[in-house]
N, C-alpha and C positions, 0 to 999 in steps of 0.2 A: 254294433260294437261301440263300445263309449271311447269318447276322446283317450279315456285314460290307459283304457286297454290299448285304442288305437295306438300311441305313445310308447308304451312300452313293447308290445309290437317290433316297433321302428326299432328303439335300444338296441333292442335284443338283435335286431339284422345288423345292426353298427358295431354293436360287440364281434357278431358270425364273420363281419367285415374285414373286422381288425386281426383276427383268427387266421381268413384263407389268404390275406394279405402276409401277416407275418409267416405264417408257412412257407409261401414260396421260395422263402430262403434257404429254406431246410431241402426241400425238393428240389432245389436246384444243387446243391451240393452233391445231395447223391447221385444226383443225374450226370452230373458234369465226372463222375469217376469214371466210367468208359465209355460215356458219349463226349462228342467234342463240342465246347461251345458253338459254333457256326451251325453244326448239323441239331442239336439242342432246341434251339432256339427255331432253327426254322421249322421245326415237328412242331414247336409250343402254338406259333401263330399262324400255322395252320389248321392246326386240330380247333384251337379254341379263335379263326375266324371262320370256319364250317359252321362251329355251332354257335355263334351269334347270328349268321347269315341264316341258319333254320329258325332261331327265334325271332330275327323280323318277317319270315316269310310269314310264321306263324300266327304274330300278332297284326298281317297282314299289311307291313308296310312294304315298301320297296326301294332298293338301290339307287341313287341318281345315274342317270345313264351322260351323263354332260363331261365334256371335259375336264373343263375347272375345278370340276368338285373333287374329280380322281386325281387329281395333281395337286390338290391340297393332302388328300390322302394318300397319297405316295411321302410328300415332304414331311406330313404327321408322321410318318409311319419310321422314316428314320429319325424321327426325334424322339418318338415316344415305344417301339418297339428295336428293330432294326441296331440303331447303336447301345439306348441304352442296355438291353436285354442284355447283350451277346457279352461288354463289358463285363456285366454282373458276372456272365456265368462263366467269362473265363478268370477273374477275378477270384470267385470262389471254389477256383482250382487250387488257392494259395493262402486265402482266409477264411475264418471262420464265417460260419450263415451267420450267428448274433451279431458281430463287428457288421455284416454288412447292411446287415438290417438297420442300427444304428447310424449309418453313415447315406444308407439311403433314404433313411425318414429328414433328413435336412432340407428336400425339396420344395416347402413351404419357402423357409430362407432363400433360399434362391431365384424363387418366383419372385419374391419382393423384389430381392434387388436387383433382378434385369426389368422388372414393373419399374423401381423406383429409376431404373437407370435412360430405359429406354424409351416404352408407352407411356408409364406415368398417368395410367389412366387409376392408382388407386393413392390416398393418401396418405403422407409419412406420416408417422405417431411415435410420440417418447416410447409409446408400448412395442409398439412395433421394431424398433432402433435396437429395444434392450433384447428383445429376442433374437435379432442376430449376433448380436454382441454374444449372445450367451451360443447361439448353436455356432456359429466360428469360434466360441473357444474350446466346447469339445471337439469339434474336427481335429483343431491342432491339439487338443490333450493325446487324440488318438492317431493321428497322425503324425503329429510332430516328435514323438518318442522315438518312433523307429526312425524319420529323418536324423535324430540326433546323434543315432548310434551309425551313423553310416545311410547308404544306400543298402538297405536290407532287403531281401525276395520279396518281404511284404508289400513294402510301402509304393511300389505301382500298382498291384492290386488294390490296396488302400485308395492311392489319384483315381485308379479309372472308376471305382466308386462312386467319386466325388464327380467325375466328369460326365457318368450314366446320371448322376442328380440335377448336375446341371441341365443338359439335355431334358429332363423331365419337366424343368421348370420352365426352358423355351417351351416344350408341349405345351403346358399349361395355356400361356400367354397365347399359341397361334392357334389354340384351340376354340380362342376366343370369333375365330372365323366362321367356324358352323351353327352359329345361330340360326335360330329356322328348322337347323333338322333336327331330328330325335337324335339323341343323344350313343344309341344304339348304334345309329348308321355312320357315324364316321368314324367310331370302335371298330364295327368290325371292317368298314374300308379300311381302315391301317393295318389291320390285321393279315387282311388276303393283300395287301398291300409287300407290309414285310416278310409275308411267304413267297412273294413274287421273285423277292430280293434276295431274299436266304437261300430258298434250295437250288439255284445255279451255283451259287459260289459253296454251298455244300456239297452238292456234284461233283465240281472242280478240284474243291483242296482236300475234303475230307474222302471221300468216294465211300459213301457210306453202305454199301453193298458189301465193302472188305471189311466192314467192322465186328463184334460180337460185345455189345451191350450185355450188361448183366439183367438180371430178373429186376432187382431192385433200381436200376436209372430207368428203364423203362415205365414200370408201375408208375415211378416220381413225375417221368414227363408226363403220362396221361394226369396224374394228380393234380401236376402245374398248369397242365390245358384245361384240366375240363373245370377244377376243384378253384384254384385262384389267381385265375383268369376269365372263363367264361361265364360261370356261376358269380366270380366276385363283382365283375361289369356287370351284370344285371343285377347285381343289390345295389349296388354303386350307383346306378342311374334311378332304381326306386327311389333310394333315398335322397338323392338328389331333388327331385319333386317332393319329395314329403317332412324332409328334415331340413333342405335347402343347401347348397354351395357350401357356406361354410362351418352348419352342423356337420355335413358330413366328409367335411375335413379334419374335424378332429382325431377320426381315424389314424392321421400319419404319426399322433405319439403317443397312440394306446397299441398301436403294432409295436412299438419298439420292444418295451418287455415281455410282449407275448413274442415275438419273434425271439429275442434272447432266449425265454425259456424254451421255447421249443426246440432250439438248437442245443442248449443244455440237455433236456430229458434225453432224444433221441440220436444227437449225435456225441454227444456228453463232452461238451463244449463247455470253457471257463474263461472269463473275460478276466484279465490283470487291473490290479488296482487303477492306473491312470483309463484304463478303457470303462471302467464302471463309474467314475468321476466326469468321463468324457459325456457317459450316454445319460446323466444325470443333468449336464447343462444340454444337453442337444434334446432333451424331451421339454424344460422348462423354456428353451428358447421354441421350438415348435408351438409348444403350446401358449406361449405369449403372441404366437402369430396367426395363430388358428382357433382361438375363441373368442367369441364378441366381447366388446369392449365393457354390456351391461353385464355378461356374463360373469367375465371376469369378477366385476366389483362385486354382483353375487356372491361367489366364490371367495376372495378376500373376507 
């Protein structure tokens, strides 16, 4: 295979990325119509840490059996699955999947600035500065409308958005711990991790044996476990070796209008003037924080 095929290749899995990623907003909407968030969410991370844990068996690595490591991934696991997930998906009992897709591709911003705030292990750039400037003005484009008109039903579903993003971006940063392993294994430890977490307190509050799910949140949840989650972490980490860290973060603002649209086509969803202005500075600001700086001037 030539460089050039090998290349496009890659693309093309970044494109597929950007795809199961912006889906899951759509699938989680439907899902969340007669499934409860709690019980949702604990089905998600456990179907799709089953099937990470069959794909390391597979590719013949194994578990760390130590403590440390499972107590990191306990802590990953409410940062990165555990609160942000459940947020989202009760969230998106009250907004639309494009709004939240929009609001959760800000994570890049956030990384920075608990990076800039806290570890400081990367450093500040005019380029850098103006994309958050730009992704904190659509959050308040989009946010700040409904604060203006009152405390509206939205606008907590809107913060916990914002607060499942946050949380993503401390992921990010403590993520920074599992150097060493495959990238695989500490995925799917947070995984069987936040199913540890989930299904007691799903037991508890939702008693999901009294429930009757429809045909269509079902289908969604296996969609969202198997389709853009388990499948998406495994291109995720391909590309991670092959297009590197932060090629394949560019993902988080080529999801945004596929997410949009997909929320349009299938749930026939329409974003208001100030939300279409909002997701136009939170993609330029993303993307002023997630493409290299040669790139960029490239592009220029």
């Amino acid at each position: 295979m030539s460089e050039k095929t090998g290349m496009t290749t890659e693309l093309a899995l970044l494109g597929v990325l950007a795809v199961l990623w912006g889906a899951s907003y759509t699938f989680i909407k439907i899902g969340v119509e007669t499934i409860p968030p709690v019980t949702f969410i604990a089905g998600r991370t456990l179907i799709a840490g089953g099937i990470l844990l069959g794909l390391i068996r597979w590719r013949g690595l194994a578990m760390p059996r130590d403590l440390v490591n499972w107590r990191r991934f306990m802590f990953q696991a409410c940062l990165n699955s555990v609160i942000p997930f459940t947020l989202i998906a009760a969230a998106e009992r009250s907004i639309d999947a494009g709004l939240a897709t929009i609001l959760n591709a800000t994570s890049p911003i956030f990384t920075f600035l608990l990076t800039a705030l806290i570890t400081r292990h990367e450093p500040v750039t005019m380029r850098k500065l103006v994309g958050v400037g730009a992704g904190i003005a659509g959050i308040c484009l989009i946010v700040g409308t409904e604060a203006l008109g009152g405390i509206g039903h939205q606008l907590w579903a809107q913060l916990a958005v914002v607060a499942a993003t946050v949380c993503y971006a401390g992921a990010a940063i403590f993520g920074r711990n599992f150097r060493g392993l495959d990238p695989m294994v500490p995925a799917a430890g947070s995984m069987i991790c936040g199913a540890a977490i989930l299904i007691p307190l799903s037991l508890v509050f939702d008693r999901p044996w009294t429930l009757t799910p429809s045909t269509a949140s079902i289908l969604a949840l296996f969609g969202l476990s198997v389709f853009s989650t388990a499948l998406a972490f495994s291109i995720f980490f391909r590309l991670i070796h092959t297009l590197g860290s932060v090629g394949t973060t560019s993902q988080a603002y080529l999801r945004v209008p596929i997410g949009v649209g997909i929320g349009a086509i299938f749930l026939g969803e329409s974003l208001g003037p100030s939300a279409w202005l909002g997701m136009a500075f939170v993609v330029v600001g993303v993307a002023a924080m997630t493409i290299p700086a040669r790139q960029a001037r490239l592009a220029r």
